[in-house]
PQR file of N, CA, C, O and H, with PARSE charges and radii, in Angstrom:
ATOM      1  N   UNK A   1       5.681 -19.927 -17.037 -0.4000 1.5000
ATOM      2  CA  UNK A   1       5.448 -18.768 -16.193 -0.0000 2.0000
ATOM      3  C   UNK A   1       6.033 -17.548 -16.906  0.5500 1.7000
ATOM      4  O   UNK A   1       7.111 -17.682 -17.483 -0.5500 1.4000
ATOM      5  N   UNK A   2       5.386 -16.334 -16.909 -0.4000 1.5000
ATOM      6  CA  UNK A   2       6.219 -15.190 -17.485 -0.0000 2.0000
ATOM      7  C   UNK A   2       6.998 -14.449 -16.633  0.5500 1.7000
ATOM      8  O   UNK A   2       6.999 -14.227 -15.422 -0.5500 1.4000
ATOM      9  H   UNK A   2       4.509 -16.226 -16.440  0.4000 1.0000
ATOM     10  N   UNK A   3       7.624 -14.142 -17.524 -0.4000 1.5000
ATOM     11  CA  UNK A   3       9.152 -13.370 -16.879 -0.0000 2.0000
ATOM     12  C   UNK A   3       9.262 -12.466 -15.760  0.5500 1.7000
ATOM     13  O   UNK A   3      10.022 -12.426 -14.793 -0.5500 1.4000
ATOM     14  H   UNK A   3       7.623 -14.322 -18.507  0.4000 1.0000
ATOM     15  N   UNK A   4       7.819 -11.396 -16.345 -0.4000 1.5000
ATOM     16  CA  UNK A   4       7.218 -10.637 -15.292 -0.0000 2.0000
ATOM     17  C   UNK A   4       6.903 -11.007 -13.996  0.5500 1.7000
ATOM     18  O   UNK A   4       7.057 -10.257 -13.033 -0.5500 1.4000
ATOM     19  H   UNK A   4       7.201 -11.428 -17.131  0.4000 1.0000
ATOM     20  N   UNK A   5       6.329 -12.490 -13.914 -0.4000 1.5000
ATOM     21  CA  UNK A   5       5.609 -13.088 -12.892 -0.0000 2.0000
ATOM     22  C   UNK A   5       7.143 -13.338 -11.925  0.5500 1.7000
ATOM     23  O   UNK A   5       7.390 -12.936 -10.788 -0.5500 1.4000
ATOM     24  H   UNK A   5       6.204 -13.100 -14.697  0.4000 1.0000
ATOM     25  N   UNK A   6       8.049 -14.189 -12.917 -0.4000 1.5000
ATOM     26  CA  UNK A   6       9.681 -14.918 -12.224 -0.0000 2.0000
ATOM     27  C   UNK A   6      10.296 -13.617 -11.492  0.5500 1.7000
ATOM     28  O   UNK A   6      10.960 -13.647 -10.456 -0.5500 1.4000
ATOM     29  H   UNK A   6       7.849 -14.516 -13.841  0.4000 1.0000
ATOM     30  N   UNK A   7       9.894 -12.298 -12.344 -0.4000 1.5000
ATOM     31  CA  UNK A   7      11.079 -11.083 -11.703 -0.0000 2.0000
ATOM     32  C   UNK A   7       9.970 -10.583 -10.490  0.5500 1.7000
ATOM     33  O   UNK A   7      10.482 -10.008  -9.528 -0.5500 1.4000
ATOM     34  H   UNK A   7       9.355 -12.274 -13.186  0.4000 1.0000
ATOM     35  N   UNK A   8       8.547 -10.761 -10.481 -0.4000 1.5000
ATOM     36  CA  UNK A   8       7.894 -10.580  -9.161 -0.0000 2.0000
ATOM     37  C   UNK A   8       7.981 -11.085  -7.995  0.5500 1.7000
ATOM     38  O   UNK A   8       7.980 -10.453  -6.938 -0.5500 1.4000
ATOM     39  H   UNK A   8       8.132 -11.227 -11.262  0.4000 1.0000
ATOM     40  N   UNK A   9       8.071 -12.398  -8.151 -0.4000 1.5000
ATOM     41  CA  UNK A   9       8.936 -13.332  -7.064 -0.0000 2.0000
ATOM     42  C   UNK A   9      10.378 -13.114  -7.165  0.5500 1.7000
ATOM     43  O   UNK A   9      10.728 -12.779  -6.033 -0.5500 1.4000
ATOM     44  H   UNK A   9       8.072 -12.911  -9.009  0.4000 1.0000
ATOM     45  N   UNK A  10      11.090 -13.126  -7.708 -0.4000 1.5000
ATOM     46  CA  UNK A  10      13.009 -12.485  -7.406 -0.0000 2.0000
ATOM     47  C   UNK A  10      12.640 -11.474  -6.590  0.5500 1.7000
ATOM     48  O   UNK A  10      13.064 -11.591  -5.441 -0.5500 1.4000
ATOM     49  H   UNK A  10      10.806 -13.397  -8.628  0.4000 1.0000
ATOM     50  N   UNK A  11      11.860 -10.335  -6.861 -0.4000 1.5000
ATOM     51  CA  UNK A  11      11.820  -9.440  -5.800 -0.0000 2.0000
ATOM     52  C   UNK A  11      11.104  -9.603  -4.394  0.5500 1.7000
ATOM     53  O   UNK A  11      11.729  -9.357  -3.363 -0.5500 1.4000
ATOM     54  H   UNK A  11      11.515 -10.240  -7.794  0.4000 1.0000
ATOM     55  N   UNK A  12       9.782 -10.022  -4.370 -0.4000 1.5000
ATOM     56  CA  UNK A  12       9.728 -10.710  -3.158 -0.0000 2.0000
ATOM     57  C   UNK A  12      10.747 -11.713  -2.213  0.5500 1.7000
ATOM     58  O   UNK A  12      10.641 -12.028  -1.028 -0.5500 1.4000
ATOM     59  H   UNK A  12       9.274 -10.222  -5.208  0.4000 1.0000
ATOM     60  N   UNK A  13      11.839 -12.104  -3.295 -0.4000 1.5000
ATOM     61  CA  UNK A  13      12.778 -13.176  -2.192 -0.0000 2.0000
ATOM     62  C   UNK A  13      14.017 -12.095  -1.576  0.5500 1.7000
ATOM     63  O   UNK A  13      14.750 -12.267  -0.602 -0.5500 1.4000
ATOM     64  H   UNK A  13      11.925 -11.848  -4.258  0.4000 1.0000
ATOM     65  N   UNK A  14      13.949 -10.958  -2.509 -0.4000 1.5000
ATOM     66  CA  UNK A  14      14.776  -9.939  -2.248 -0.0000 2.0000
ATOM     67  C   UNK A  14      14.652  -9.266  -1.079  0.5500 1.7000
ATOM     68  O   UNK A  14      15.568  -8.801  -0.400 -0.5500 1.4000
ATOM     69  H   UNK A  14      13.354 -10.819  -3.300  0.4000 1.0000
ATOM     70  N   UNK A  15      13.118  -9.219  -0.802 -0.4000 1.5000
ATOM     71  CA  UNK A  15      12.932  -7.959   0.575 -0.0000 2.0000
ATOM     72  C   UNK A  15      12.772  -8.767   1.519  0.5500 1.7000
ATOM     73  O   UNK A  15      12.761  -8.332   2.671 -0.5500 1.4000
ATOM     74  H   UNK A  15      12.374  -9.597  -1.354  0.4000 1.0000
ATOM     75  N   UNK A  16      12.595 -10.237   1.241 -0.4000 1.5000
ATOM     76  CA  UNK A  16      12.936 -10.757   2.480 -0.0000 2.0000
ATOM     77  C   UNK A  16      14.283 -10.702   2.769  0.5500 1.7000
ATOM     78  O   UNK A  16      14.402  -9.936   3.726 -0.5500 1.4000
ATOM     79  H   UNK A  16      12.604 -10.590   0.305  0.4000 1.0000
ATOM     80  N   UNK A  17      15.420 -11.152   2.406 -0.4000 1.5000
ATOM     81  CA  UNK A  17      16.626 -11.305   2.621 -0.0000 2.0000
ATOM     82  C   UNK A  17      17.176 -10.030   2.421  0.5500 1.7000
ATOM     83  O   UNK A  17      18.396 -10.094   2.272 -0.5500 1.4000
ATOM     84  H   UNK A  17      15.322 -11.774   1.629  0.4000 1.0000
ATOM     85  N   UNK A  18      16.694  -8.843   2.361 -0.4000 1.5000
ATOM     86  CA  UNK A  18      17.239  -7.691   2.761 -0.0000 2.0000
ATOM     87  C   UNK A  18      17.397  -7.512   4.060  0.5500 1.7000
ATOM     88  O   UNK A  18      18.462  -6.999   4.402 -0.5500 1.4000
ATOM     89  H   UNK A  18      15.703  -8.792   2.482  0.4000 1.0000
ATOM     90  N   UNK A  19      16.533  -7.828   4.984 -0.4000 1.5000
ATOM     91  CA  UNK A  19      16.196  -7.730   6.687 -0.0000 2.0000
ATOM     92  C   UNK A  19      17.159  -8.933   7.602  0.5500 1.7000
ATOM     93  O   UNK A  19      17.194  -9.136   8.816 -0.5500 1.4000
ATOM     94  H   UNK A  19      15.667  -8.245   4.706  0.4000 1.0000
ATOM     95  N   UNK A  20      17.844  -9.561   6.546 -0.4000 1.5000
ATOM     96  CA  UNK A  20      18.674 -11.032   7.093 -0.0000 2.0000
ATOM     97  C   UNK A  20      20.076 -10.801   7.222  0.5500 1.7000
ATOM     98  O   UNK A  20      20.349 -10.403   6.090 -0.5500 1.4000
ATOM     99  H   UNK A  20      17.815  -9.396   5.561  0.4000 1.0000
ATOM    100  N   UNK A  21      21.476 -10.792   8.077 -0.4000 1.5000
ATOM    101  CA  UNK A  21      22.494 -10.789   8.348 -0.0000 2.0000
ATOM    102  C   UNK A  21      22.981 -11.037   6.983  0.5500 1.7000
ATOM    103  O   UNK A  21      22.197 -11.308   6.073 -0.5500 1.4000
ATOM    104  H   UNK A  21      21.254 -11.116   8.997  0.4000 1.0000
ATOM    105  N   UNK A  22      24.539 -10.932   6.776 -0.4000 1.5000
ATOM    106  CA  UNK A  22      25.227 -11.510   5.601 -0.0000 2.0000
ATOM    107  C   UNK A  22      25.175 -11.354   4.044  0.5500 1.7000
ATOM    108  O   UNK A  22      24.186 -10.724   3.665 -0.5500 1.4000
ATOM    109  H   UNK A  22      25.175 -10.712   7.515  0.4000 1.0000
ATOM    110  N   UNK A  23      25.900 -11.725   3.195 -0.4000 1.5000
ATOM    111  CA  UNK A  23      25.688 -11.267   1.563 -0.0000 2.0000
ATOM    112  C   UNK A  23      24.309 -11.611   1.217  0.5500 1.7000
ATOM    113  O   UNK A  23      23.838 -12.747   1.271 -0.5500 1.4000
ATOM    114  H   UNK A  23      26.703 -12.237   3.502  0.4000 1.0000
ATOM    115  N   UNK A  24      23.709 -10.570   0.865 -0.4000 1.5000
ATOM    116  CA  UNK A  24      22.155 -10.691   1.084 -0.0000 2.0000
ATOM    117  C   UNK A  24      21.734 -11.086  -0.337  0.5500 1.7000
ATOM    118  O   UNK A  24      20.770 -11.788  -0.642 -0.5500 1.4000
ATOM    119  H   UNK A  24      24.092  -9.647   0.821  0.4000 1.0000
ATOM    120  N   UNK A  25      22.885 -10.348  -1.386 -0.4000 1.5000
ATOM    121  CA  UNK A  25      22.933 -11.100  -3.056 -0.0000 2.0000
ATOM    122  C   UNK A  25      22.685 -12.192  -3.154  0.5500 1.7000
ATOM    123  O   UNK A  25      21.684 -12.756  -3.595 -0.5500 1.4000
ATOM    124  H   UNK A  25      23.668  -9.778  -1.139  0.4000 1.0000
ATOM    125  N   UNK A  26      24.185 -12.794  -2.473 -0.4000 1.5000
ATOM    126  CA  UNK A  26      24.452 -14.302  -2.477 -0.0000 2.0000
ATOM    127  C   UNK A  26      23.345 -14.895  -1.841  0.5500 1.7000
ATOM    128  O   UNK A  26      23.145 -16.029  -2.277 -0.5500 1.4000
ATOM    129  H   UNK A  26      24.998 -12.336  -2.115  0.4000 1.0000
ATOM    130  N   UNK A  27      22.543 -14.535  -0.954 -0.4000 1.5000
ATOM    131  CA  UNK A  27      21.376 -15.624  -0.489 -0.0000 2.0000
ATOM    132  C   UNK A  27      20.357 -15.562  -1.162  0.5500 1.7000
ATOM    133  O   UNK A  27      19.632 -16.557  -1.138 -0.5500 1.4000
ATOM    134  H   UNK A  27      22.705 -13.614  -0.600  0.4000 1.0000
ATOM    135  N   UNK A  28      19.972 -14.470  -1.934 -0.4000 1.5000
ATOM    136  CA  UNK A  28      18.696 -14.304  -2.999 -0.0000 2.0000
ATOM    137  C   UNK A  28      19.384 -14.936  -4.056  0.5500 1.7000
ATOM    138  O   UNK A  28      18.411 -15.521  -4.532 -0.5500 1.4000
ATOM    139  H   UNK A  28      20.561 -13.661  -1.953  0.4000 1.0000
ATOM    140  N   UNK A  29      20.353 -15.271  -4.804 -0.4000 1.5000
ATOM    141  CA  UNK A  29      21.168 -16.119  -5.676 -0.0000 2.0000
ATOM    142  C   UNK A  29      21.276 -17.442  -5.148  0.5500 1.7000
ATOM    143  O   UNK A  29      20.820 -18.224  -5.982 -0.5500 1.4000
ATOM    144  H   UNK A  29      21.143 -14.797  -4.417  0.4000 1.0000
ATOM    145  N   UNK A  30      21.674 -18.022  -4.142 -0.4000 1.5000
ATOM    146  CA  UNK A  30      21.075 -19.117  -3.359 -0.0000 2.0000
ATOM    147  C   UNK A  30      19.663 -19.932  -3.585  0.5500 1.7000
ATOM    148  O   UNK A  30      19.349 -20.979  -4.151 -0.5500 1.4000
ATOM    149  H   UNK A  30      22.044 -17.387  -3.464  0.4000 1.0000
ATOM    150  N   UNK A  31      19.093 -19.077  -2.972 -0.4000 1.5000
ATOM    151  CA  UNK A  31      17.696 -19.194  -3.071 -0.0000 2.0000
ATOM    152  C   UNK A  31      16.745 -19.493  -4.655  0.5500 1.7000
ATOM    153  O   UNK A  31      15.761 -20.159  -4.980 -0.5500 1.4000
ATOM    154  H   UNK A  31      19.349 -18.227  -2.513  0.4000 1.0000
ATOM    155  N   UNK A  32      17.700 -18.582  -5.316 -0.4000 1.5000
ATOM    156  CA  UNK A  32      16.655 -18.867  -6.916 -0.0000 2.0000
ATOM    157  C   UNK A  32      17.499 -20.640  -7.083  0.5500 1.7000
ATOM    158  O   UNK A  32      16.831 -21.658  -6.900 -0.5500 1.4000
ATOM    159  H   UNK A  32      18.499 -18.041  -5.052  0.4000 1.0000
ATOM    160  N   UNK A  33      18.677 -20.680  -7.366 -0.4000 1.5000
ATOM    161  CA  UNK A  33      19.416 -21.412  -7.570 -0.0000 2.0000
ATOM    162  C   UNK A  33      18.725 -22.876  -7.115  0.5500 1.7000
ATOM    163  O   UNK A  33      18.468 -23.747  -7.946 -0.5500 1.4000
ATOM    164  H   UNK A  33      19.220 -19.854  -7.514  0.4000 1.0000
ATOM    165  N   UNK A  34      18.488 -23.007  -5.829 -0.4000 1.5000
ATOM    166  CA  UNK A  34      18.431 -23.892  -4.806 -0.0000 2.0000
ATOM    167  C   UNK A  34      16.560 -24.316  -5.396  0.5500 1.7000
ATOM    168  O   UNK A  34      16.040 -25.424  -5.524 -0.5500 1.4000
ATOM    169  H   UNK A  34      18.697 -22.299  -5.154  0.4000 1.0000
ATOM    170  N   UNK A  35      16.123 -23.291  -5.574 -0.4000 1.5000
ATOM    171  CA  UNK A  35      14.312 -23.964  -5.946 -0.0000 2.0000
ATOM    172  C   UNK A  35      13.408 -23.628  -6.976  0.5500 1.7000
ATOM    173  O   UNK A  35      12.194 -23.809  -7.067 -0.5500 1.4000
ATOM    174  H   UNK A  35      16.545 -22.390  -5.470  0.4000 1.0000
ATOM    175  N   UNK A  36      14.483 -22.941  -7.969 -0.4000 1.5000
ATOM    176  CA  UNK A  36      13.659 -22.637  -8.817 -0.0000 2.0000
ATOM    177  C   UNK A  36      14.143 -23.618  -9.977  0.5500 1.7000
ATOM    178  O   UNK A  36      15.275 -24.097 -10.036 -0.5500 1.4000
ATOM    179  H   UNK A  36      15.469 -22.794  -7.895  0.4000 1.0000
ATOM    180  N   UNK A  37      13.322 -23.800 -10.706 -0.4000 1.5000
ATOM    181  CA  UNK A  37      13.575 -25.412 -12.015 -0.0000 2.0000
ATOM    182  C   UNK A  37      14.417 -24.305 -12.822  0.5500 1.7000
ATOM    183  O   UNK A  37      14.224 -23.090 -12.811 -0.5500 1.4000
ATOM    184  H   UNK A  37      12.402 -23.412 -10.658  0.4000 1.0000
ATOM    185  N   UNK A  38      15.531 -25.123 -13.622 -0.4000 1.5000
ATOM    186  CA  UNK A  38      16.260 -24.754 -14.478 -0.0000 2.0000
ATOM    187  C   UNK A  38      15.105 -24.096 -15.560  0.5500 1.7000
ATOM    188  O   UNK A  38      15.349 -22.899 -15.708 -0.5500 1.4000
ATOM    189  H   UNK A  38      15.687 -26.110 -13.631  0.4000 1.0000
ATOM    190  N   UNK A  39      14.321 -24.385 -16.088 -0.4000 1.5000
ATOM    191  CA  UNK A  39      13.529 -23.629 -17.060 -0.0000 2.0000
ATOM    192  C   UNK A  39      13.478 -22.071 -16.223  0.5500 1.7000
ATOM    193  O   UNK A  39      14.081 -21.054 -16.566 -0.5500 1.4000
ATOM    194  H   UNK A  39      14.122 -25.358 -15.969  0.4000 1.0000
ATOM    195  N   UNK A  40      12.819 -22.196 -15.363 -0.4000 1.5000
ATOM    196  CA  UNK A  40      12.181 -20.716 -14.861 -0.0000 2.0000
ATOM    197  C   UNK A  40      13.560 -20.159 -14.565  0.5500 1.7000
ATOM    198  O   UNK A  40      13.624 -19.053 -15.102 -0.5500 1.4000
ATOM    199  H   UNK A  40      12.329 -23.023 -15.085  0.4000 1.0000
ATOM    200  N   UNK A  41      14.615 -20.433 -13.982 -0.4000 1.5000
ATOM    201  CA  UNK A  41      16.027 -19.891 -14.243 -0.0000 2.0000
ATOM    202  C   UNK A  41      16.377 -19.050 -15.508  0.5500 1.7000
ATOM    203  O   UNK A  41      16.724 -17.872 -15.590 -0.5500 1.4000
ATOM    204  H   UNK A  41      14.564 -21.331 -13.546  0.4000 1.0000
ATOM    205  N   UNK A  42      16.162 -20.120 -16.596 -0.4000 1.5000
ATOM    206  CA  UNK A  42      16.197 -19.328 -17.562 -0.0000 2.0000
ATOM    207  C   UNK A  42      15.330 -18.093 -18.386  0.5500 1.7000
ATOM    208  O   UNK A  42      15.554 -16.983 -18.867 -0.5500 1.4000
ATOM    209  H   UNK A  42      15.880 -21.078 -16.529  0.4000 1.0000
ATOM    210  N   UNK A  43      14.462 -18.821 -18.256 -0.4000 1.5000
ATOM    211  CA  UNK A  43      13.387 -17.144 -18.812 -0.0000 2.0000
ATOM    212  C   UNK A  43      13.174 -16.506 -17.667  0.5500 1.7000
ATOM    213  O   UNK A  43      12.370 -15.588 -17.826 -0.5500 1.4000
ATOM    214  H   UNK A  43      14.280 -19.723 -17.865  0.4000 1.0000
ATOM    215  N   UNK A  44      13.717 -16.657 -16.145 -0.4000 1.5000
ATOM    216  CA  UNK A  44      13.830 -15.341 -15.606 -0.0000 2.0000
ATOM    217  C   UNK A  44      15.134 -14.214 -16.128  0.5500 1.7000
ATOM    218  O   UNK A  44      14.967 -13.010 -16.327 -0.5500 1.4000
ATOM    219  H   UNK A  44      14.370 -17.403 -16.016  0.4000 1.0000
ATOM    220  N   UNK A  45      16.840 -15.207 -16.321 -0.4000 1.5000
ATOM    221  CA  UNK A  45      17.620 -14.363 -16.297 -0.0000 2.0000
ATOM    222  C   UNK A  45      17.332 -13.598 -18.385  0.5500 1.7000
ATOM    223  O   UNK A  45      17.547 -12.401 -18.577 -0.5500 1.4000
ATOM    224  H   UNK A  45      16.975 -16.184 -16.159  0.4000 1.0000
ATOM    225  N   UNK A  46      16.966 -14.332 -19.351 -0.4000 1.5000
ATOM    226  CA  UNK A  46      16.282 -14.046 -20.692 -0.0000 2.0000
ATOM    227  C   UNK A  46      15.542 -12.571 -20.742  0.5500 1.7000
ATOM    228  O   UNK A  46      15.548 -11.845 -21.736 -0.5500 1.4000
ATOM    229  H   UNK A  46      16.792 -15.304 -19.195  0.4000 1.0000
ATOM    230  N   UNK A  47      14.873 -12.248 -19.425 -0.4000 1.5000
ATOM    231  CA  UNK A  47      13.549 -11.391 -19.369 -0.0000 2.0000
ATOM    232  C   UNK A  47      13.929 -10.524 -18.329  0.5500 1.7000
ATOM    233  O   UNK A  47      13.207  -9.550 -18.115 -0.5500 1.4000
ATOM    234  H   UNK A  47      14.868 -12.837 -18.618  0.4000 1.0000
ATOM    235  N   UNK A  48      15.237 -10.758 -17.437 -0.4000 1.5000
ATOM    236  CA  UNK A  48      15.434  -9.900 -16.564 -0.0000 2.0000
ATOM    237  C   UNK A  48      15.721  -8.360 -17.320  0.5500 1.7000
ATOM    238  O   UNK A  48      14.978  -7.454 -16.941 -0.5500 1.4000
ATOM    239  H   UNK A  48      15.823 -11.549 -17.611  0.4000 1.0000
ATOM    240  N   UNK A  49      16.510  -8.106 -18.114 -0.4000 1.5000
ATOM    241  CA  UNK A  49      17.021  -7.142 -18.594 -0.0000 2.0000
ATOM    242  C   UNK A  49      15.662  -5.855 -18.664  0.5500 1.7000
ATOM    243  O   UNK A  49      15.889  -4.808 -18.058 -0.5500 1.4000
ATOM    244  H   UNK A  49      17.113  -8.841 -18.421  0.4000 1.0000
ATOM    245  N   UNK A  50      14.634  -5.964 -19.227 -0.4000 1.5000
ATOM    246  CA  UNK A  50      13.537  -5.843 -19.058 -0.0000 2.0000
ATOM    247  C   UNK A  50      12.543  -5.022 -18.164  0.5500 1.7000
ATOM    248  O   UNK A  50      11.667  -4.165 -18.283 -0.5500 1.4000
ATOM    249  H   UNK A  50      14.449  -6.815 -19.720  0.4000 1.0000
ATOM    250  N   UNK A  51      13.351  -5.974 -16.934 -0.4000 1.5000
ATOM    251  CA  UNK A  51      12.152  -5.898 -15.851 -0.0000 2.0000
ATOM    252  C   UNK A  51      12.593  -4.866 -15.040  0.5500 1.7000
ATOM    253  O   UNK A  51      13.588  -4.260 -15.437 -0.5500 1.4000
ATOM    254  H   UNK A  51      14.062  -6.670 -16.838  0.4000 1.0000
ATOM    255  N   UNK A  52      11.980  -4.456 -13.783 -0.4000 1.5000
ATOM    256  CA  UNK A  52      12.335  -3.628 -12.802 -0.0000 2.0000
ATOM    257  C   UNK A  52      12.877  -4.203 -11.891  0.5500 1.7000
ATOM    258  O   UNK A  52      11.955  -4.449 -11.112 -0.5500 1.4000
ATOM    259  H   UNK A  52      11.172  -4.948 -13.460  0.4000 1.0000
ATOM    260  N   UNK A  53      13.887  -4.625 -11.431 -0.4000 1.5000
ATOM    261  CA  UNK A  53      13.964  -5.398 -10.103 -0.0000 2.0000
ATOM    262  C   UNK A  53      14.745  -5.095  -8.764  0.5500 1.7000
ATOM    263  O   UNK A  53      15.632  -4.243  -8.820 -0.5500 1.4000
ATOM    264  H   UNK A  53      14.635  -4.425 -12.063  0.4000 1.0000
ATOM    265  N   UNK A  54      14.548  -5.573  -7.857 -0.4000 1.5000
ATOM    266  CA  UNK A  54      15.233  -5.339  -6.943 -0.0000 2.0000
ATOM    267  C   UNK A  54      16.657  -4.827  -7.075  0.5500 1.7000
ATOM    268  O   UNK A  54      17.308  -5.081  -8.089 -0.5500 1.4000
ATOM    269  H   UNK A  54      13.828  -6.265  -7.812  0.4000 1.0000
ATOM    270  N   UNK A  55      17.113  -4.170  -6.156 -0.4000 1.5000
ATOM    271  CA  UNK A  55      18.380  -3.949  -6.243 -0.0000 2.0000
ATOM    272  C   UNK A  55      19.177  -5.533  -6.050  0.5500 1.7000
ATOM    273  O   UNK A  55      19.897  -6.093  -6.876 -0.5500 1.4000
ATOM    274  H   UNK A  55      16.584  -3.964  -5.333  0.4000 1.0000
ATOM    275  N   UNK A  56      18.804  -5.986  -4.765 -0.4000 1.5000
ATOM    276  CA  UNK A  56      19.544  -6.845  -4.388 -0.0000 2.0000
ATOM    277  C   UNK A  56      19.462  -8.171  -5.712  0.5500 1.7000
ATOM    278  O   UNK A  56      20.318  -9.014  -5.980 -0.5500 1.4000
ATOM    279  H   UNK A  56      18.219  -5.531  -4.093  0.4000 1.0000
ATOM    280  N   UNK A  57      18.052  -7.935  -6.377 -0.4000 1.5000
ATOM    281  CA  UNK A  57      17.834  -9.327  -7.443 -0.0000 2.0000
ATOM    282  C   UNK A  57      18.919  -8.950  -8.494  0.5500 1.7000
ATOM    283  O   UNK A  57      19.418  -9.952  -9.005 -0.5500 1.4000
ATOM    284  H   UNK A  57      17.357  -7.250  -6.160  0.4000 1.0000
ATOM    285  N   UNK A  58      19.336  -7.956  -8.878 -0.4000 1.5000
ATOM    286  CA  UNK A  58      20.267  -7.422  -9.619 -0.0000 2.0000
ATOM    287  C   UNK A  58      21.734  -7.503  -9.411  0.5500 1.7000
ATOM    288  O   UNK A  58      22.624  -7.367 -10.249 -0.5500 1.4000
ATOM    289  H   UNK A  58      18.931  -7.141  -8.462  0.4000 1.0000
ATOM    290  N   UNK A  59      21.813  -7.721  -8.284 -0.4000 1.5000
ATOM    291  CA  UNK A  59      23.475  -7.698  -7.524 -0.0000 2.0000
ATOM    292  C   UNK A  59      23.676  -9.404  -7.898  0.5500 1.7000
ATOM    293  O   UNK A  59      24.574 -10.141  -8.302 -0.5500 1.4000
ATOM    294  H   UNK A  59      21.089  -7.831  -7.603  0.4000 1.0000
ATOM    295  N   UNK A  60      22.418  -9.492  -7.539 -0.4000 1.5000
ATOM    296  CA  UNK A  60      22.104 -11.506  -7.465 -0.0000 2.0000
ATOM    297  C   UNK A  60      22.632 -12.263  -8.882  0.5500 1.7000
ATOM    298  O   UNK A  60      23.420 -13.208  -8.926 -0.5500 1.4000
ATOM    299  H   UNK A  60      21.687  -8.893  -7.211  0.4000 1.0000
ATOM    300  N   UNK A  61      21.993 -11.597 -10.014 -0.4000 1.5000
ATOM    301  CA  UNK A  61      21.963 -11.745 -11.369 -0.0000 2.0000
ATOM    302  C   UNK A  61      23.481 -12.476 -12.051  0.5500 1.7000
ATOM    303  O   UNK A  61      23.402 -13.532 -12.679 -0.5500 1.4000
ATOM    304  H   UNK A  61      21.353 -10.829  -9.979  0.4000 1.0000
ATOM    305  N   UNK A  62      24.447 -11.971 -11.899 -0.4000 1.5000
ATOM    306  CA  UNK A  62      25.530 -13.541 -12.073 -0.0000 2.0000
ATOM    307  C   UNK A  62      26.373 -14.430 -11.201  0.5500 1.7000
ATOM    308  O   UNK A  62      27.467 -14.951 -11.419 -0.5500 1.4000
ATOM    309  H   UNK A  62      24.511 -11.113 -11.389  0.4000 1.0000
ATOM    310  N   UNK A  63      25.284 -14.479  -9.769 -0.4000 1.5000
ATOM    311  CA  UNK A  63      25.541 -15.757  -9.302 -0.0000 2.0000
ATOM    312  C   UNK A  63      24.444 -16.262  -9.392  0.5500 1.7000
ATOM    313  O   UNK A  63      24.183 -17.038  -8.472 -0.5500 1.4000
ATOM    314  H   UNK A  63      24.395 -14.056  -9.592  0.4000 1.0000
ATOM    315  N   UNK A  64      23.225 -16.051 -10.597 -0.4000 1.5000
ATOM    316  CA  UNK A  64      22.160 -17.199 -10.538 -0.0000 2.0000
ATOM    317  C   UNK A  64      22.510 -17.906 -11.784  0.5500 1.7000
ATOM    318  O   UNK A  64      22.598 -17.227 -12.808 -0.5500 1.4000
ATOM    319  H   UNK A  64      23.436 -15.420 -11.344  0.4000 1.0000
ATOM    320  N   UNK A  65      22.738 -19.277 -11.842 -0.4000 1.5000
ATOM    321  CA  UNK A  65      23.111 -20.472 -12.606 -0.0000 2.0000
ATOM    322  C   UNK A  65      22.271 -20.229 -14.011  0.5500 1.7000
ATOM    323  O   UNK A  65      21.207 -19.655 -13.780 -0.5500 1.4000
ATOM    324  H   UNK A  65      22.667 -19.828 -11.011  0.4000 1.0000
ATOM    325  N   UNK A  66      22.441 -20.463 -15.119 -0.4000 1.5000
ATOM    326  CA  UNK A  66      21.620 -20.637 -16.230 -0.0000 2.0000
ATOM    327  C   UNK A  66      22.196 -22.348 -16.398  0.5500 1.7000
ATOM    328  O   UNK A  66      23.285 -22.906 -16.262 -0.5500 1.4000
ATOM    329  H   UNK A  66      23.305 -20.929 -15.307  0.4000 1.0000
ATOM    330  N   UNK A  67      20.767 -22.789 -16.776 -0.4000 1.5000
ATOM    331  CA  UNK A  67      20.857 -23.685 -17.023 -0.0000 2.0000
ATOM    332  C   UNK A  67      21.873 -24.430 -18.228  0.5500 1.7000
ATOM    333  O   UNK A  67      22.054 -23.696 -19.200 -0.5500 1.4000
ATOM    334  H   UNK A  67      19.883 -22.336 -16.886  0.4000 1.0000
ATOM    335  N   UNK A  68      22.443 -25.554 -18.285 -0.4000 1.5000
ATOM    336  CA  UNK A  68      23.395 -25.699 -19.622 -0.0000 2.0000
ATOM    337  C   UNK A  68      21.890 -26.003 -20.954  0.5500 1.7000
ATOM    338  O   UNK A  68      22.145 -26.171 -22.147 -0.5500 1.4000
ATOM    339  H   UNK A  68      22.296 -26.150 -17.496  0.4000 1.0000
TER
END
């Protein structure tokens, strides 16, 4: 999947959990963490620098896991 496509969805998981109670980072960091495959983990955070993204996908950015 390209990077572009991974940081289009980070931001879609973003504006949902903008409208949701609580560390809204930590649940969009959650969320990648929790269902996205260690590959797409990685060439999302590889390609983030890059991209445009959410505020909140950005706050998110080192509590999402890179794979070992």
């Amino acid at each position: 999947m390209s990077p572009e496509k991974l940081g289009h969805m980070a931001n879609q998981i973003a504006m949902f959990f903008e409208s949701q109670p609580g560390d809204q980072a930590r649940a969009v960091a959650d969320h990648i963490n929790a269902n996205w495959a260690p590959a797409m983990r990685a060439q999302f955070l590889d390609g983030a620098p890059e991209q445009a993204l959410h505020p909140l996908v950005t706050a998110a950015l080192p509590e999402i896991r890179r794979p070992a």
